[in-house]
N, CA, C and O of each residue as an XYZ file, in Angstrom:
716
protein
N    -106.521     -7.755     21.854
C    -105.388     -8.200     22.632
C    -104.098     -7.750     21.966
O    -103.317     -8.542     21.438
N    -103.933     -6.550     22.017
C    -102.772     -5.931     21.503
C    -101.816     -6.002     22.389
O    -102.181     -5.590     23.490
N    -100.522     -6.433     22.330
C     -99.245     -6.235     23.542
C     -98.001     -5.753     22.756
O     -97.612     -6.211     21.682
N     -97.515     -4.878     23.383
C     -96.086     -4.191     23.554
C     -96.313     -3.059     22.435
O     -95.443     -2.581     21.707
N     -97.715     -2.732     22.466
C     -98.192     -1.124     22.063
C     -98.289     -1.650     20.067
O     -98.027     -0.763     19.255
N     -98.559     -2.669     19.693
C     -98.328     -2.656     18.461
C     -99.661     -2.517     17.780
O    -100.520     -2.877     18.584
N    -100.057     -2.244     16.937
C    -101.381     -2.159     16.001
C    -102.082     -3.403     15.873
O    -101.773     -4.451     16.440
N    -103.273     -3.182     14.908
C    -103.875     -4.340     15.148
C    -103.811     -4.388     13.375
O    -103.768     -3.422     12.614
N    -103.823     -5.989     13.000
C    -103.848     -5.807     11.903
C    -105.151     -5.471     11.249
O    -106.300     -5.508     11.689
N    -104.774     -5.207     10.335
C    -105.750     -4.764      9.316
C    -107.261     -5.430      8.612
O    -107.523     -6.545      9.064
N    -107.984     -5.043      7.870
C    -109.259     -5.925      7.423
C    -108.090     -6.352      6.013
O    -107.254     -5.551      5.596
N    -108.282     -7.767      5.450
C    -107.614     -7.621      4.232
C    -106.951     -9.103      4.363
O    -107.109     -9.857      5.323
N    -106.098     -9.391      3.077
C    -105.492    -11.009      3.245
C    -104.032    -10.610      3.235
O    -103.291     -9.880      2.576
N    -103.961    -11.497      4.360
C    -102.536    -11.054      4.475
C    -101.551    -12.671      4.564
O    -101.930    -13.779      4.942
N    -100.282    -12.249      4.081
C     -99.582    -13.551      4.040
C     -98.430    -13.460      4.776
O     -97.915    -12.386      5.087
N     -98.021    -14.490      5.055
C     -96.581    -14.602      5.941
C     -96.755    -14.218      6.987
O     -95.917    -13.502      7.536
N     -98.158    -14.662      7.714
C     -98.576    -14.301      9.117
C     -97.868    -15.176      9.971
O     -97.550    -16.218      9.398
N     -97.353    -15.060     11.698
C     -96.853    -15.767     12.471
C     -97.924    -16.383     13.277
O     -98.952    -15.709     13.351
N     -97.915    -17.500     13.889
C     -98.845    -17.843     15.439
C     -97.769    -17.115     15.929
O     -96.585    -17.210     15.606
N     -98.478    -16.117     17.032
C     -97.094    -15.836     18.475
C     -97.912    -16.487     19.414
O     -97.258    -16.269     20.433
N     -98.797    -17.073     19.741
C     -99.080    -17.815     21.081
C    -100.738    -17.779     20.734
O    -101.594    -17.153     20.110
N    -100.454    -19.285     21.893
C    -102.328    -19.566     22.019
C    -102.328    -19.419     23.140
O    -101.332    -19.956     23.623
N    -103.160    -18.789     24.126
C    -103.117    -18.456     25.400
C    -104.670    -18.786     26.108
O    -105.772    -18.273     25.915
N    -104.284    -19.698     26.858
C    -105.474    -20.866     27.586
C    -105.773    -20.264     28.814
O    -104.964    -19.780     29.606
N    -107.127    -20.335     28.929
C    -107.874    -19.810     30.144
C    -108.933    -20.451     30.758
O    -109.275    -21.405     30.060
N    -109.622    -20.343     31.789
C    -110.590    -21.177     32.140
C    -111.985    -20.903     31.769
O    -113.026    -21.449     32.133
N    -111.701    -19.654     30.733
C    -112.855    -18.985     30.056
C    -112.474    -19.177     28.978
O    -113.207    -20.022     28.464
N    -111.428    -18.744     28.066
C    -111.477    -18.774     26.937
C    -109.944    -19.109     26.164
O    -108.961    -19.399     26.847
N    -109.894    -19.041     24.886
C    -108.873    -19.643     24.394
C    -108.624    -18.693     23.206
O    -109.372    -18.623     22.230
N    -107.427    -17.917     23.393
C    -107.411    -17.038     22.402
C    -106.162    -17.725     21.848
O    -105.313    -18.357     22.476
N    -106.254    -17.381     20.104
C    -105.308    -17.506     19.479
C    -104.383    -16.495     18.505
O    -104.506    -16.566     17.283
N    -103.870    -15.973     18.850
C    -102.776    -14.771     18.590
C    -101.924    -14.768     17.369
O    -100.920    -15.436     17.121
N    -102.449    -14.010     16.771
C    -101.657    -13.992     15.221
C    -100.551    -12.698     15.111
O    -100.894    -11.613     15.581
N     -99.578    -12.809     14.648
C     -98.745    -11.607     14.528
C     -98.475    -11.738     12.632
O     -98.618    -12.642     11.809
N     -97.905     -9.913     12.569
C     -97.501     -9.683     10.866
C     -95.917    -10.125     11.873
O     -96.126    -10.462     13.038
N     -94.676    -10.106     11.461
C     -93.479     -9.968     11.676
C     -92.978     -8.602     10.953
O     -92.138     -7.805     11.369
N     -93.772     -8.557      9.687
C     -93.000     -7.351      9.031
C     -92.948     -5.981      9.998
O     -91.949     -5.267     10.085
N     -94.436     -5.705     10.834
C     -94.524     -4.462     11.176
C     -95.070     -5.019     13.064
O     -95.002     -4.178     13.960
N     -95.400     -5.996     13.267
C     -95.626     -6.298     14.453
C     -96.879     -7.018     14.870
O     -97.293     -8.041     15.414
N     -97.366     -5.509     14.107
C     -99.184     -5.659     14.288
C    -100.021     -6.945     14.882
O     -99.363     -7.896     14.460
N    -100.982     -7.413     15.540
C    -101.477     -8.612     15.741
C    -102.910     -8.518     15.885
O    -103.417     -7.398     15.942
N    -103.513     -9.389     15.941
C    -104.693    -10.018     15.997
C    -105.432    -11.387     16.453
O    -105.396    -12.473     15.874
N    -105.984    -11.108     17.421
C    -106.565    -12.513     17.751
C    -107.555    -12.955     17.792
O    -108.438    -12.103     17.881
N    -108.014    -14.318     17.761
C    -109.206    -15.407     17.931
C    -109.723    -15.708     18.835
O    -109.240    -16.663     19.443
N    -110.508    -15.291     19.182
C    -110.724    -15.586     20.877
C    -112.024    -16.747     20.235
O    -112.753    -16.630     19.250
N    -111.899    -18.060     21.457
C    -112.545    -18.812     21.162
C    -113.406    -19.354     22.874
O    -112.901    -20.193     23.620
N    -114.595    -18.709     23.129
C    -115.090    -18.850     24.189
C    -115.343    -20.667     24.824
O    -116.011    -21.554     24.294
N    -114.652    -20.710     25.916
C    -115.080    -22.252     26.491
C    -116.260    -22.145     26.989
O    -116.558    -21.351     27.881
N    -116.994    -22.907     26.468
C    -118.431    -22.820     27.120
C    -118.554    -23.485     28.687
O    -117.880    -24.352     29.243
N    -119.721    -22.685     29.142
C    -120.288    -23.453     30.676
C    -121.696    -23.824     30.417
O    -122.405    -22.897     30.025
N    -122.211    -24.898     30.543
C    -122.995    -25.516     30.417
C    -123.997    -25.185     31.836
O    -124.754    -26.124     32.085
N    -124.069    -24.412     32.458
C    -124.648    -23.734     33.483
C    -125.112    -22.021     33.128
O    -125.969    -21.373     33.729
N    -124.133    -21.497     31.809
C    -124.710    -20.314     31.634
C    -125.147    -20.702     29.853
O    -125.307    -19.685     29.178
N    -125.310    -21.856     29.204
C    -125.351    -22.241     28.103
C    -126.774    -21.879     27.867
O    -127.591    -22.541     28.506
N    -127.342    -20.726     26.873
C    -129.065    -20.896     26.206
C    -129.187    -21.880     25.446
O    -128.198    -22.481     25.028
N    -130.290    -22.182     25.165
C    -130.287    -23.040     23.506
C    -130.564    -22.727     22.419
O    -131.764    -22.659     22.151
N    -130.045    -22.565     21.877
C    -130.452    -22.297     21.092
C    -131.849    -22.412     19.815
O    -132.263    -23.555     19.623
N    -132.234    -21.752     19.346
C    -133.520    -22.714     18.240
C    -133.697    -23.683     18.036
O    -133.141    -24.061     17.005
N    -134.421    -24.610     18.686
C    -134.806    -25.781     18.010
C    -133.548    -27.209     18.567
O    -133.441    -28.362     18.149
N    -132.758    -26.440     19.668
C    -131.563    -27.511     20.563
C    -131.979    -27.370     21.857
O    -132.632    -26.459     22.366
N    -131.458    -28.536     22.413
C    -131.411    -28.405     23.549
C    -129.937    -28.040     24.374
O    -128.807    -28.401     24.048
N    -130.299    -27.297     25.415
C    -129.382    -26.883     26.354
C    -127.432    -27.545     25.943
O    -126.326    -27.128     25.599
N    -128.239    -28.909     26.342
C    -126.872    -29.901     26.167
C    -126.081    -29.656     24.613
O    -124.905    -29.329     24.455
N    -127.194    -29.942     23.454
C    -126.825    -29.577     22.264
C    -125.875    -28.268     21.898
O    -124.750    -28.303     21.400
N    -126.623    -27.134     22.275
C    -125.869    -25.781     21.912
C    -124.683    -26.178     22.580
O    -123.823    -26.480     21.753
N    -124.142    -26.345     24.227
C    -123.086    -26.797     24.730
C    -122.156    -27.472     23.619
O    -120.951    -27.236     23.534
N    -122.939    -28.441     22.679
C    -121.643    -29.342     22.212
C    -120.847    -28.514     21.119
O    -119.676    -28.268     20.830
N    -122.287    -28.181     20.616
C    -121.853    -27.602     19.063
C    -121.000    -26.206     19.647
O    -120.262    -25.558     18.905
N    -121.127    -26.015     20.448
C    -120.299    -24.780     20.874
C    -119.039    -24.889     20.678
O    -118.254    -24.287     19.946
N    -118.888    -26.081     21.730
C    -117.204    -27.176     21.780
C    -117.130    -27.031     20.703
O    -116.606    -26.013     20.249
N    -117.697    -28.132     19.814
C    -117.320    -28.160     18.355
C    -117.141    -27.390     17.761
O    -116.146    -27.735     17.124
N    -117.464    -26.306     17.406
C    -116.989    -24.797     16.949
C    -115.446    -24.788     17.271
O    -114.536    -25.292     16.612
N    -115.390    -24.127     18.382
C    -113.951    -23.967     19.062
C    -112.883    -25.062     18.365
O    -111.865    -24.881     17.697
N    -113.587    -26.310     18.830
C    -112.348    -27.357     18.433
C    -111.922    -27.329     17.139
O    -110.787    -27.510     16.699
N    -113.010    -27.070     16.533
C    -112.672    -27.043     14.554
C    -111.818    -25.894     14.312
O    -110.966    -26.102     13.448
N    -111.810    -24.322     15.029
C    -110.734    -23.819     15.016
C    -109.574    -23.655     15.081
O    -108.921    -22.807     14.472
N    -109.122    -24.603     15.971
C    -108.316    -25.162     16.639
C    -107.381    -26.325     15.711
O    -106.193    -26.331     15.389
N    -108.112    -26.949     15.544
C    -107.931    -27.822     14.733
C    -107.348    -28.158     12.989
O    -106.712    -29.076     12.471
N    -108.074    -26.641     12.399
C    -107.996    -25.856     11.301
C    -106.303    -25.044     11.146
O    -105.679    -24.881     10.097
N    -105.984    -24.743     12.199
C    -105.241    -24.108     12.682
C    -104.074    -25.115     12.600
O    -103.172    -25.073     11.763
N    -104.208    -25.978     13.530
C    -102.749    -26.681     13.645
C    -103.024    -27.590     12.016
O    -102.011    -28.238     11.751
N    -103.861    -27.712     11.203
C    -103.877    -28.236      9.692
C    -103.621    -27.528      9.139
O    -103.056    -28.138      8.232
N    -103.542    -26.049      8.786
C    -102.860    -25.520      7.897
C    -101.429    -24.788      8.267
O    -100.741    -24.096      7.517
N    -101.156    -25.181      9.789
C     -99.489    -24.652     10.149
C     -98.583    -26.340     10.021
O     -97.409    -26.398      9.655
N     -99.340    -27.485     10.369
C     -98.391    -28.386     10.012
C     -99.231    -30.035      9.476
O     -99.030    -31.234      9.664
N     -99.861    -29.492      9.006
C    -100.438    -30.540      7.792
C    -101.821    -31.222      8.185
O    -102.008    -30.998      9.381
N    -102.822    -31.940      7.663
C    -103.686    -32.646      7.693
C    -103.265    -33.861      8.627
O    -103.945    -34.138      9.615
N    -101.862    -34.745      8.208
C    -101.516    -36.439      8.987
C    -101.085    -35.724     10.239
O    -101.791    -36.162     11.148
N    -100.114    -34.678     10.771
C     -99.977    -34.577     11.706
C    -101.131    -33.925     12.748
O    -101.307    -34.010     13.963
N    -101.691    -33.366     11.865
C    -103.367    -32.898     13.158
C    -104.066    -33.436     13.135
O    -105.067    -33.056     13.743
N    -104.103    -34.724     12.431
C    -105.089    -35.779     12.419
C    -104.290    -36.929     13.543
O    -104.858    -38.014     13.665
N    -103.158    -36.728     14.248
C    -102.581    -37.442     15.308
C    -103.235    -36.566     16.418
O    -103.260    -37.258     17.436
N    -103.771    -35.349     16.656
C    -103.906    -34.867     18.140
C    -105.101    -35.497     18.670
O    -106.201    -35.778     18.196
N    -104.366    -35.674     20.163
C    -105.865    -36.170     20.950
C    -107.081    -35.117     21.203
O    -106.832    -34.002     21.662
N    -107.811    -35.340     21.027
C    -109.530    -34.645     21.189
C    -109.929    -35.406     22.241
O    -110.168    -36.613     22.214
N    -109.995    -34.666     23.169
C    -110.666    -34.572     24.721
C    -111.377    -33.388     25.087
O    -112.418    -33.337     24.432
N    -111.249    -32.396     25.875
C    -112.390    -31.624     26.518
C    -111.517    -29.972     25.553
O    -110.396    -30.037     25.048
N    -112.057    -29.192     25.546
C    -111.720    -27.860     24.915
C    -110.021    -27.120     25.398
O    -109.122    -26.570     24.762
N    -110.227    -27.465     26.773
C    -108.560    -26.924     27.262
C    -107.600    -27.924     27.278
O    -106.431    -27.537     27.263
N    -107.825    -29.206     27.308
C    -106.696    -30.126     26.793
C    -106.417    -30.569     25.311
O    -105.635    -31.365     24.790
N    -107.209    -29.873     24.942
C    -107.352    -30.114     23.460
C    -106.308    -28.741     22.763
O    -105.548    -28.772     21.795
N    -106.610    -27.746     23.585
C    -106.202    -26.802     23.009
C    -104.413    -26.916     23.891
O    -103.475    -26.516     23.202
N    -104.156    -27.330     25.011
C    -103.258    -27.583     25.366
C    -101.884    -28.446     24.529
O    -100.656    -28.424     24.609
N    -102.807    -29.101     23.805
C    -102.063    -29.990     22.694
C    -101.527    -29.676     21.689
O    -100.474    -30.156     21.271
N    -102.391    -28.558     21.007
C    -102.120    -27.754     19.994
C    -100.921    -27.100     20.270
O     -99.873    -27.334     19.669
N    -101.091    -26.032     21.443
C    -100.259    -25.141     21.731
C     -99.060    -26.304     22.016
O     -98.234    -26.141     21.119
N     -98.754    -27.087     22.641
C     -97.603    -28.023     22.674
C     -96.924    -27.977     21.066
O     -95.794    -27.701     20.664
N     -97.956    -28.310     20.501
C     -97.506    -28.901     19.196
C     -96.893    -28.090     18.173
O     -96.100    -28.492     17.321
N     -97.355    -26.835     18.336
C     -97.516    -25.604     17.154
C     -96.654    -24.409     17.618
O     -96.392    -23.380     16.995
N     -96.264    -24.797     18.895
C     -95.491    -23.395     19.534
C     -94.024    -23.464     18.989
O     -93.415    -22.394     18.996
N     -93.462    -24.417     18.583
C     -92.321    -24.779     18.219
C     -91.723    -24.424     16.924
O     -90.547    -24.515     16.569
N     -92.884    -23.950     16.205
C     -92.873    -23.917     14.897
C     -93.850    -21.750     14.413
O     -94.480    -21.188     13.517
N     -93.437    -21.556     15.393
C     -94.193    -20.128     15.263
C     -92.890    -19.072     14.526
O     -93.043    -17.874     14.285
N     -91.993    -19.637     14.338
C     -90.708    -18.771     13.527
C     -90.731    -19.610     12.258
O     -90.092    -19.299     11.253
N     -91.256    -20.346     12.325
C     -90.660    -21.514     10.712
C     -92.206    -21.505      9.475
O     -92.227    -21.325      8.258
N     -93.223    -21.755     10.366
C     -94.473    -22.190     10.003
C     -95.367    -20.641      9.702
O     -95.105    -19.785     10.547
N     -95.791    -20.458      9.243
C     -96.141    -19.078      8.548
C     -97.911    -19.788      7.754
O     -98.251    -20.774      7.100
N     -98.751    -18.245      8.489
C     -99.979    -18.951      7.508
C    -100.397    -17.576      6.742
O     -99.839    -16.481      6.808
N    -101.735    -18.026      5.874
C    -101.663    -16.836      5.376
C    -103.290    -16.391      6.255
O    -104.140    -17.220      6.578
N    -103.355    -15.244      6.436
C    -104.686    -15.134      7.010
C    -105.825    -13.485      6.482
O    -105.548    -12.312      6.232
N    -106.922    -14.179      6.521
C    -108.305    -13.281      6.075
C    -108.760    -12.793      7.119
O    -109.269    -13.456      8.023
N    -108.593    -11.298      7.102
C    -109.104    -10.430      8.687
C    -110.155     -9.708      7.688
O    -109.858     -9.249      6.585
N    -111.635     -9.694      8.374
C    -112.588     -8.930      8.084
C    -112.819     -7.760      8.874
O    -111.920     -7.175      9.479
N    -114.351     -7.322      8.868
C    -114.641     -6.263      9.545
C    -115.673     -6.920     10.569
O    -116.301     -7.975     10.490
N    -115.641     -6.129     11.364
C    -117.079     -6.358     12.300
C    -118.222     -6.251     11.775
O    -118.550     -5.676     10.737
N    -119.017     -6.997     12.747
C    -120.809     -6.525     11.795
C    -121.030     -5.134     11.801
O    -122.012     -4.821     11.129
N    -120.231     -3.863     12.530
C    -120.904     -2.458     12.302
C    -119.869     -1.991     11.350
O    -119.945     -0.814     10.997
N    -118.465     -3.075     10.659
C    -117.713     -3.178      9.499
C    -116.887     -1.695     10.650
O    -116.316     -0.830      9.986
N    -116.880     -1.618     11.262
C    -115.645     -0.367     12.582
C    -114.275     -1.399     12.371
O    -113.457     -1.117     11.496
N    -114.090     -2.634     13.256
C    -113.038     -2.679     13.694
C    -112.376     -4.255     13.037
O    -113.164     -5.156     12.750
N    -110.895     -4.428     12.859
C    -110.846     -5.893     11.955
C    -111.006     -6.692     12.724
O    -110.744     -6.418     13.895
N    -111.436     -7.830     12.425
C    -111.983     -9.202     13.142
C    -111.714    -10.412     12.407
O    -111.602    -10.132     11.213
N    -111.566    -11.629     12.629
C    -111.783    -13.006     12.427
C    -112.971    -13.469     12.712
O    -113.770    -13.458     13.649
N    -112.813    -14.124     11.016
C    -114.090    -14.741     11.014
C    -114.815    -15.570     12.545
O    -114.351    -16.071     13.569
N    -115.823    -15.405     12.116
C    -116.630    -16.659     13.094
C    -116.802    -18.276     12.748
O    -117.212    -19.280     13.331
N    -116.208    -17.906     11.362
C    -116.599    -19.665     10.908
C    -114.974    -19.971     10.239
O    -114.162    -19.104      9.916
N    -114.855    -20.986     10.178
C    -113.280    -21.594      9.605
C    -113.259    -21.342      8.294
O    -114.225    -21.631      7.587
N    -112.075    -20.732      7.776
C    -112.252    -21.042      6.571
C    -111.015    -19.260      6.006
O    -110.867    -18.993      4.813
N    -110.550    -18.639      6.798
C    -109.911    -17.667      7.105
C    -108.408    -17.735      7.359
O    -107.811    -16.686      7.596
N    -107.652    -19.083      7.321
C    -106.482    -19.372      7.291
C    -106.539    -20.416      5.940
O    -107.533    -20.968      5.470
N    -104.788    -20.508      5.377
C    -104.088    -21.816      4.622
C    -103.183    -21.327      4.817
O    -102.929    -20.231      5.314
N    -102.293    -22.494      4.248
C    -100.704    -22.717      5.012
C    -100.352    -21.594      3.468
O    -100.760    -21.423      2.319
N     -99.142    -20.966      4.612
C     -98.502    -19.804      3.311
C     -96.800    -20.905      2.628
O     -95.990    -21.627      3.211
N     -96.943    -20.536      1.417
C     -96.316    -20.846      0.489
C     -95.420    -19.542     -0.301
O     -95.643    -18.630     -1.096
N     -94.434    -20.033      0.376
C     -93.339    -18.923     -0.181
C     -93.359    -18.453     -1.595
O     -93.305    -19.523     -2.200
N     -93.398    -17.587     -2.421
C     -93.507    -17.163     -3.620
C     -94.659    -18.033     -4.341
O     -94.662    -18.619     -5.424
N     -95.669    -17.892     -3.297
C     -97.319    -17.850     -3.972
C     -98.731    -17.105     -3.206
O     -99.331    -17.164     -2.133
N     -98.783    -16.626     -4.077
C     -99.706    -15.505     -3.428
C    -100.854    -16.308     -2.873
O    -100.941    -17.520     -3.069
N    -101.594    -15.728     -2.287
C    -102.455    -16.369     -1.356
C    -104.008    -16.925     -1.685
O    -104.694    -15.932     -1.921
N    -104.837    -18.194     -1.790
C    -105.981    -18.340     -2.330
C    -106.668    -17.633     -1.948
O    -107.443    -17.320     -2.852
N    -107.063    -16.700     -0.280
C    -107.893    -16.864      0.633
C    -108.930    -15.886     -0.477
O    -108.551    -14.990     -1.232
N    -110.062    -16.307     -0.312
C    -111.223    -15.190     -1.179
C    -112.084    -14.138      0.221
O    -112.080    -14.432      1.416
N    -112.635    -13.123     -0.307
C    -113.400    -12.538      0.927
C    -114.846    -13.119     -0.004
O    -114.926    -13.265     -1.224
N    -116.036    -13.409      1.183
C    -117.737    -13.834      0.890
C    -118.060    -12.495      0.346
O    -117.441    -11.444      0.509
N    -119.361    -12.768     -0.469
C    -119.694    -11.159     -0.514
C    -120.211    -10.050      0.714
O    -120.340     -8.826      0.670
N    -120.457    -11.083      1.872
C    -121.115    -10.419      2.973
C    -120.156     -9.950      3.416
O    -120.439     -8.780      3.673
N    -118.802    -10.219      3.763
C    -117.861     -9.870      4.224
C    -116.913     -8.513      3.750
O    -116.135     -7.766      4.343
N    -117.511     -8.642      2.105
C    -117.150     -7.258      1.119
C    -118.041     -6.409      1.555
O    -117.603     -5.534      2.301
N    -119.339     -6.396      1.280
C    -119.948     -5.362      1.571
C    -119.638     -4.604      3.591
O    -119.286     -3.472      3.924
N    -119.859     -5.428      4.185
C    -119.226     -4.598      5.116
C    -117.839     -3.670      4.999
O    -117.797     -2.491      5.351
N    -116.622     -4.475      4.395
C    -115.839     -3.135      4.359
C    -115.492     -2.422      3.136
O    -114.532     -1.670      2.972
N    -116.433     -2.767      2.262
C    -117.135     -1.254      1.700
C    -117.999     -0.500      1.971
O    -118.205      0.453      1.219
N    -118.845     -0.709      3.239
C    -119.866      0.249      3.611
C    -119.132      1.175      4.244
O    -119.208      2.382      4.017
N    -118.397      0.644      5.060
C    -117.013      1.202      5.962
C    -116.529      1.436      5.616
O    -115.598      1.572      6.409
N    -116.106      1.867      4.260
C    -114.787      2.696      3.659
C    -115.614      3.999      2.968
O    -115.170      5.116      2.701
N    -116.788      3.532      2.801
C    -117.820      4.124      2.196
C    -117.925      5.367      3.001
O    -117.428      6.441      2.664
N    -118.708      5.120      4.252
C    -118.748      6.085      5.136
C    -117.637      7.184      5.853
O    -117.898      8.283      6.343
N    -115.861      6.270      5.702
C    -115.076      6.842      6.474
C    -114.246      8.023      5.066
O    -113.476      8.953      5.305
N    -114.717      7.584      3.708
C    -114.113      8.497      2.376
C    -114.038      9.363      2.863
O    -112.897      9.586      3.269
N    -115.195     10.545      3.213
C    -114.726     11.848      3.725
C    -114.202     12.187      5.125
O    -114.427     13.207      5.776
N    -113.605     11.332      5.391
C    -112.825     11.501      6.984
C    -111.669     11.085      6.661
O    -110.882     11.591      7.460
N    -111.100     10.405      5.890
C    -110.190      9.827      5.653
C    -109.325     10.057      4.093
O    -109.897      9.793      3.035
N    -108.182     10.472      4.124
C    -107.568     10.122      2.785
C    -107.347      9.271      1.839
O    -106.591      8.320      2.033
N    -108.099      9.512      0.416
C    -107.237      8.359     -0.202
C    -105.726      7.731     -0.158
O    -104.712      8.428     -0.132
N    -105.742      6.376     -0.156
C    -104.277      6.373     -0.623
C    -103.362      6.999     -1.990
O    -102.199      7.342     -2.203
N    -104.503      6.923     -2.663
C    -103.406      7.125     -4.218
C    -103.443      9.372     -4.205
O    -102.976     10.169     -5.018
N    -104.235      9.599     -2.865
C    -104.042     10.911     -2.566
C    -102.154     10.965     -2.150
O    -101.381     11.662     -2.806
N    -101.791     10.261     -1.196
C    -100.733     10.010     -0.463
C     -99.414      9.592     -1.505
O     -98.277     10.060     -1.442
N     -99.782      8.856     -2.203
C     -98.624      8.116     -3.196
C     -98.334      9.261     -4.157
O     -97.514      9.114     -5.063
C-alpha cells in the first residue's frame, strides 16, 4: 500500500517512524506506517475474519480459529496504541468486535501521528524478496528521542535476509563499493 509514488520501507529497525493512518474496511484493517525523513511506508494489514469462510485449524474448532483470529488482530492493535501512547491509556479502550475496536484506536491515535513516533522492525518475507511486518507482536516500542532503539531481529528472521542478500550479492552492489 504505497501512496503518492513513495518507496516502501526497508527490511531493518528503524526509528522515528510515523502512524499516517489506520484505514478500516469490511475486510480488513490496515495499519500504515510512514519514515518522515524520506516518505517511504509500510503497512499491516490485519485480515477481519468471516466466520463463514473461517477453516480450523489443527486440533480447533471452526468457532475457535474465528476467535483466535480476532484475537490476533486485536493484540495488534492494541500493541500499537501501547507503545504510541502508553499501557493506562490503552488499557482505557473499549474491546468490542474487530472494526469498532479498531475504530477506537484510530479515534484515539490519529491525533498524535506528528507528535507520537515509534520505532519499528520490518523483516523479509518467507521467500526473504520483499519487506514485511511481522506476523506476531513484538515489532514496535515507543521511540525515545536520543535512544537508540531495543527492537532485536529472531534468528529466523536473520537468516531470511541473509539468504536474500546472499543470493542478490552478485546482482547488486555493495554499499561500502558506493561510499
Amino acid at each position: 500500500m504505497n501512496s503518492g509514488g513513495s518507496s516502501k520501507i526497508p527490511s531493518g529497525i528503524h526509528s522515528k517512524i510515523k502512524l499516517k493512518d489506520i484505514e478500516i474496511t469490511d475486510t480488513y484493517v490496515d495499519i500504515l506506517f510512514e519514515d518522515p525523513a524520506n516518505g517511504a511506508t509500510i503497512n499491516k494489514r490485519l485480515w477481519i475474519p468471516d466466520i463463514a469462510k473461517t477453516t480450523a485449524k489443527e486440533g480447533m474448532s471452526v468457532q475457535e480459529t474465528y476467535e483466535l483470529r480476532i484475537h490476533e488482530a486485536l493484540y495488534h492493535l492494541l500493541d500499537l496504541a501501547k507503545n504510541m501512547v502508553g499501557v493506562e491509556t490503552a488499557s482505557n479502550i473499549p474491546i468490542s468486535d474487530l472494526k469498532s475496536t479498531a475504530t477506537a484506536i484510530r479515534t484515539l491515535l490519529m491525533p498524535y501521528t506528528n507528535t507520537k513516533f515509534v520505532n519499528l522492525k520490518v523483516i523479509k518475507t518467507m521467500d526473504g524478496k520483499y519487506p514485511d511486518i511481522s506476523r506476531y507482536v513484538g515489532y514496535l516500542e515507543p521511540y525515545v528521542d536520543g535512544q537508540a532503539p531495543k527492537l532485536t531481529f529472531k534468528p529466523s528472521e536473520l537468516s531470511r535476509m541473509h539468504a536474500n542478500s546472499q543470493s542478490d550479492a552478485s546482482s547488486k552492489p555493495d554499499i561500502s563499493d558506493v561510499v
